[in-house]
C-alpha positions, 0 to 999 in steps of 0.5 A: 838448709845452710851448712856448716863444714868443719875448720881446722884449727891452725886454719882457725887463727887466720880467721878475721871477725867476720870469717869466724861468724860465717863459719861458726855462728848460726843466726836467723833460725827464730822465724814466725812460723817457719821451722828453720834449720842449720846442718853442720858437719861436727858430728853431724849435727842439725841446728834449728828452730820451731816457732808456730805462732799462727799455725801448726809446724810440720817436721819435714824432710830435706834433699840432702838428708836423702831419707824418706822422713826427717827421723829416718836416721835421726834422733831429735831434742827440742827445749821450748824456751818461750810460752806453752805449747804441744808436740805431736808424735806420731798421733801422740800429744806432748805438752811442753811449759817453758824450759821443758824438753821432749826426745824423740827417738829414729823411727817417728814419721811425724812431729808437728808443733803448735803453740796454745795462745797465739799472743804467747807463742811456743819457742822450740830449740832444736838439736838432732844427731845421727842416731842407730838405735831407736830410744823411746820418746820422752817428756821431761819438764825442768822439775824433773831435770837433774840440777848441778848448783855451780859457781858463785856471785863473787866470781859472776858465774852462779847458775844451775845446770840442768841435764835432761839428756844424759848418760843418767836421764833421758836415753838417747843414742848420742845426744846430750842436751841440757839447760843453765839458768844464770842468776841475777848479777851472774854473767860468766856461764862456763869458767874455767873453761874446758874442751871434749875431743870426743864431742861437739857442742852447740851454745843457744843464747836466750832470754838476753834482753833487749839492747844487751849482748853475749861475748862468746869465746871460742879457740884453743885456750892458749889462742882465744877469740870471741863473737859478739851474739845476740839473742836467740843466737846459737854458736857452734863448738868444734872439739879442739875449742873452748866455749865459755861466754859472758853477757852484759847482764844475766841470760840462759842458755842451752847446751848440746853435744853429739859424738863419741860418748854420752859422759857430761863430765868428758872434758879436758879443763883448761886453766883460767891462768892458762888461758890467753 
């Protein structure tokens, strides 16, 4: 498992291009039947992807986890961002569309994924966070996700935000974790954008078409810098920076925080005219 350790953020403005996507982005994670992890030291934080194409993917533990079981100390969030498939926990099956997500909770010994047509294979994003309470494993599709309709065409930033595992949806011991859908002609997914001292926070890019790109934005808002990302990408957010991004074209992507408290609205705006 690759690890990511945290950055300071007056080191952070001597970072070139290169530097900045060896420490923040995490890339390669969507792999044919392989679940592929990234562990970071934000919080704690592990990123990773499920993609069972041709067989059943089995959640394993990892040497520098030291625990018995993937779950032991954790509690894990996973949205399928591709074709239907299923989650098995603890002997109980969870059918999962596109866009729904499922929270299993510290305790569950076994997760096993699977996609039911092998053409239209499942895609899992997952987020796992320390956890020291167990909460119950839950299914939520995207009809049953809260919806905040934010922005507008004119500014390029009309979207719906939905919020699965939250303070008021899903109970979780730390994890946030939700999903923004941009519409047509809309590129911008988070301005004016904002910082949470009290939480990290993980972009995952997808559904960018081929050919086109993702410009991320990261840093203190009064020194900004960027990454060009692809699809299926995820960037990694420390608490003092920024995370706002615009596509080329429309995309969606998913959010997800872990830290000091579970209040989608904690954050610390930072001013378009502000930012430079």
């Amino acid at each position: 498992m690759k690890i990511l350790h945290s950055v300071h953020p007056d080191d952070f403005k001597q970072y070139d291009t290169a530097l900045i996507r060896e420490r923040f982005l995490i890339d390669g994670i969507v792999q044919k039947d392989i679940i592929e992890f990234v562990y970071t030291h934000y919080d704690r934080m592990i990123v990773g992807a499920a993609n069972p194409v041709n067989k059943q993917l089995l959640l394993k533990t990892y040497p520098n986890l030291r625990a018995d079981y993937f779950l032991e100390r954790r509690e894990i969030g996973i949205i399928n961002v591709a074709g239907d498939g299923y989650i098995v926990a603890d002997g109980q099956t969870y059918d999962l569309g596109k866009f729904d997500c499922l929270y299993i909770g510290k305790g569950v010994r076994s997760v096993a994924f699977s996609s039911k047509n092998s053409d239209d294979p499942a895609l899992f994003y997952l987020l796992s966070a320390p956890a020291h309470v167990s909460y119950p494993t839950t299914l939520m599709s995207i009809g049953e996700a809260a919806k905040v309709n934010a922005g507008s065409l004119a500014t390029a930033n009309e979207r719906i935000i939905n919020k699965y595992i939250h303070a008021d949806g899903i109970k979780s011991c730390q994890l946030v974790m939700g999903l923004t859908i941009l519409q047509t002609g809309s590129v911008w997914n988070t301005m004016p954008a904002h910082t949470h001292d009290r939480r990290m926070e993980a972009y995952f890019y997808f559904d960018l078409p081929v050919g086109q790109k993702i410009v991320h934005y990261m840093g203190k808002g009064d020194e900004t810098r960027h990454i060009m990302m692809n699809n299926y990408e995820a960037v990694v957010s420390p608490p003092w920076s920024i995370h706002s991004g615009s596509g080329t074209t429309n995309y969606n992507f998913i959010w997800g925080m872990a830290g000091e408290n579970l209040d989608y609205t904690d954050m610390d705006t930072v001013s378009i005219t502000d930012l430079r």
